[in-house]
SERO-4910 file (N, C-alpha, C, O; in steps of 0.05 Angstrom, whole numbers):
BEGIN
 pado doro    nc1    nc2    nc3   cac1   cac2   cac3    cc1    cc2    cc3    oc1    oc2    oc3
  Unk    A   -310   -302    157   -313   -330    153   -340   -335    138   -341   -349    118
  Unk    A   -358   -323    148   -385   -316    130   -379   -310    105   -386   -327     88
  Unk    A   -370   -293     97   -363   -292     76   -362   -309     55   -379   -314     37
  Unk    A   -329   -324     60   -319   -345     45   -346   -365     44   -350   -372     21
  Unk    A   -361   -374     59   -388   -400     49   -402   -392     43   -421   -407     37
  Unk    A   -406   -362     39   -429   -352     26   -421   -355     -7   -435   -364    -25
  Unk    A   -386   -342    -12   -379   -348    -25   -383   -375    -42   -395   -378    -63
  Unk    A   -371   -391    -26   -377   -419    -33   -402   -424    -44   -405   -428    -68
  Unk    A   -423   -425    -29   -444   -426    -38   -457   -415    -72   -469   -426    -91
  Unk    A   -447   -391    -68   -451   -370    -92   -437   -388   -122   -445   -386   -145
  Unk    A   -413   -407   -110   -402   -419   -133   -413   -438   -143   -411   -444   -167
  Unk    A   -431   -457   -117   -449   -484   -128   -474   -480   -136   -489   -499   -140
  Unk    A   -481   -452   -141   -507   -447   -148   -500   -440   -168   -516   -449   -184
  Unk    A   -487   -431   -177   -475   -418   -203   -472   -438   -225   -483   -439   -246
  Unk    A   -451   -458   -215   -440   -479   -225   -478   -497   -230   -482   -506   -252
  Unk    A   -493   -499   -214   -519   -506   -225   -531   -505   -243   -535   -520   -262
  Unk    A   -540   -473   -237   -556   -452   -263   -540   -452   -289   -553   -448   -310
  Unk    A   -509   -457   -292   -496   -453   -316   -489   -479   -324   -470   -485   -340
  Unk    A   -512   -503   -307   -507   -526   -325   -531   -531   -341   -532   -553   -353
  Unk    A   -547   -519   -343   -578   -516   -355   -579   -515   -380   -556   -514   -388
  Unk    A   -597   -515   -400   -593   -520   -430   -583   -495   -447   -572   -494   -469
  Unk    A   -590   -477   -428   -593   -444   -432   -564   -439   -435   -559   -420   -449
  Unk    A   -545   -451   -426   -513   -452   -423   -504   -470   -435   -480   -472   -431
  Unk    A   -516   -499   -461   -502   -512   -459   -487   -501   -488   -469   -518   -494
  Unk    A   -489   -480   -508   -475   -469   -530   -448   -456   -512   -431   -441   -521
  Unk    A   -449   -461   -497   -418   -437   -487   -405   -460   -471   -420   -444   -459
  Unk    A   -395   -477   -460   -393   -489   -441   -369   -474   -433   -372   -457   -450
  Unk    A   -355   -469   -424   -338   -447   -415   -337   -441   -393   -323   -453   -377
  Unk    A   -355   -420   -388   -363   -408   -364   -372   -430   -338   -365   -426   -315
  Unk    A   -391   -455   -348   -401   -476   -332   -373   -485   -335   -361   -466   -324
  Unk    A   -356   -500   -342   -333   -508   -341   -322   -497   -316   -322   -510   -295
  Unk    A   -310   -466   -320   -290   -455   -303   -304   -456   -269   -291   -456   -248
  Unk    A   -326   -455   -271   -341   -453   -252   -348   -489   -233   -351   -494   -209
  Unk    A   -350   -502   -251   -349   -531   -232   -319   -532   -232   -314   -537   -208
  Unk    A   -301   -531   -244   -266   -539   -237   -263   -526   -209   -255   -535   -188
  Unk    A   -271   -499   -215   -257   -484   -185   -271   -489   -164   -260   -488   -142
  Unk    A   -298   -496   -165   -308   -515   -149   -308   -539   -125   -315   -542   -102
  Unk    A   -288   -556   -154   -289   -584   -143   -256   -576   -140   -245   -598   -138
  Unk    A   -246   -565   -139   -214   -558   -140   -209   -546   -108   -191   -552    -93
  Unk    A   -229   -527   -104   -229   -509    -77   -237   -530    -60   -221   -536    -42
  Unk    A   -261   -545    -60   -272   -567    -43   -266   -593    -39   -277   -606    -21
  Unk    A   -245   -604    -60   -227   -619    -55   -200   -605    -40   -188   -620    -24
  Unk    A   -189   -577    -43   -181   -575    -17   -186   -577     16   -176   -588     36
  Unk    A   -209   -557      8   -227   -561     34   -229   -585     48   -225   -584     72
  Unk    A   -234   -602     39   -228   -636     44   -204   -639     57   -198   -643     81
  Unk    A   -185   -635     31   -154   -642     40   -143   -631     71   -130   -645     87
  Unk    A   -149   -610     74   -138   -595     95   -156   -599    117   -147   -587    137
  Unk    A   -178   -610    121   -199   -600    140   -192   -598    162   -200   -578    173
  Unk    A   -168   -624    188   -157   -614    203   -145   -587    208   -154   -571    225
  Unk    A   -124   -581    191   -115   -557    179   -136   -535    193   -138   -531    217
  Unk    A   -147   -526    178   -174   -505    177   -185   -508    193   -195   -486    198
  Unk    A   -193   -529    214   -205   -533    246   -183   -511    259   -194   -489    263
  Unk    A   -163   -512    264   -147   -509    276   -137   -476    270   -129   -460    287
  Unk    A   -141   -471    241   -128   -450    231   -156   -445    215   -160   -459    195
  Unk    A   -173   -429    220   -199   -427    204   -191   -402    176   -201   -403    153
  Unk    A   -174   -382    184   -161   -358    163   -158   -374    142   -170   -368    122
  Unk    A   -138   -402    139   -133   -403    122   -149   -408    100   -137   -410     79
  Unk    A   -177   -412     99   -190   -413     77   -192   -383     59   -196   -382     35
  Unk    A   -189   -357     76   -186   -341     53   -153   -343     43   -147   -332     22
  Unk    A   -138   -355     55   -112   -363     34   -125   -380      8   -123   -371    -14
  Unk    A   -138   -403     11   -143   -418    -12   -160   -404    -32   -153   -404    -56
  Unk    A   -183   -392    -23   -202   -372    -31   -181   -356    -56   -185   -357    -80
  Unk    A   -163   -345    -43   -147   -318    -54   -129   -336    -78   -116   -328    -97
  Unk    A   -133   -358    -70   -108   -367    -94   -126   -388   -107   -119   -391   -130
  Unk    A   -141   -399   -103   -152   -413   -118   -178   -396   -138   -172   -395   -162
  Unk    A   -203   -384   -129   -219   -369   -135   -215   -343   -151   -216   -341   -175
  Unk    A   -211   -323   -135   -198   -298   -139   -189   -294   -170   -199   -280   -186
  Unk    A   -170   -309   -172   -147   -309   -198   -169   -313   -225   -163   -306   -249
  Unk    A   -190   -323   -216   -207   -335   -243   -234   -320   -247   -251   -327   -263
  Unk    A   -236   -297   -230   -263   -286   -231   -265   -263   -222   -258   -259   -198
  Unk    A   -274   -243   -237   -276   -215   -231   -298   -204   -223   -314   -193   -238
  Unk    A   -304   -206   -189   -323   -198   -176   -322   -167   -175   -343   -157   -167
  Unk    A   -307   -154   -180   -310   -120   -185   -339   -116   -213   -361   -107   -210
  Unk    A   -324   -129   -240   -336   -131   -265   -365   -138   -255   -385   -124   -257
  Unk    A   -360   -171   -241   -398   -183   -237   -411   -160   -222   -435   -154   -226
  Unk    A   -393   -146   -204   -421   -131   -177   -424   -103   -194   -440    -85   -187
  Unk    A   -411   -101   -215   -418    -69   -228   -440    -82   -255   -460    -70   -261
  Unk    A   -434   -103   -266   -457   -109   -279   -485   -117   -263   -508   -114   -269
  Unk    A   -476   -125   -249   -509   -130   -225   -516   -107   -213   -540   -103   -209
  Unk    A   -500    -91   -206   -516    -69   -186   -516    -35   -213   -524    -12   -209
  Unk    A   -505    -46   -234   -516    -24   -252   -494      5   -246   -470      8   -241
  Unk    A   -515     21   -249   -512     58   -233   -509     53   -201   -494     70   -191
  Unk    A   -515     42   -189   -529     32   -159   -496     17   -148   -495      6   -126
***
């Protein structure tokens, strides 16, 4: 469960830093990154009874909403290098 809000988190900081001037020739990447965002957290909303009740299901939404749009294998081998 840690996870997934760390996750989360990882996405609104992102979606931050890639709204900066330094990002604004690409918009793209800031794009894909506030949609899935406000897409995942307007579920989160939608369901919140839901998810009280059934807390797993946020790695269902996670897996189908997130996942599909971002290659965390690619990001953690460009961040962690040789390592």
């Amino acid at each position: 469960m840690k996870a997934i809000y760390k996750l989360i988190m990882i996405l609104a900081v992102a979606s931050l830093t890639w709204g900066s001037p330094a990002f604004a020739e690409d918009p793209a990447p800031y794009k894909l990154v506030v949609e899935t965002s406000q897409t995942l957290l307007a579920k989160l909303k939608a369901e919140r009874e839901t998810l009280r009740k059934s807390p797993d299901r946020i790695y269902e939404l996670v897996s189908t909403i997130v996942l599909p749009k971002f290659d965390f294998a690619a990001a953690g081998a460009i961040a962690l290098g040789k390592y």
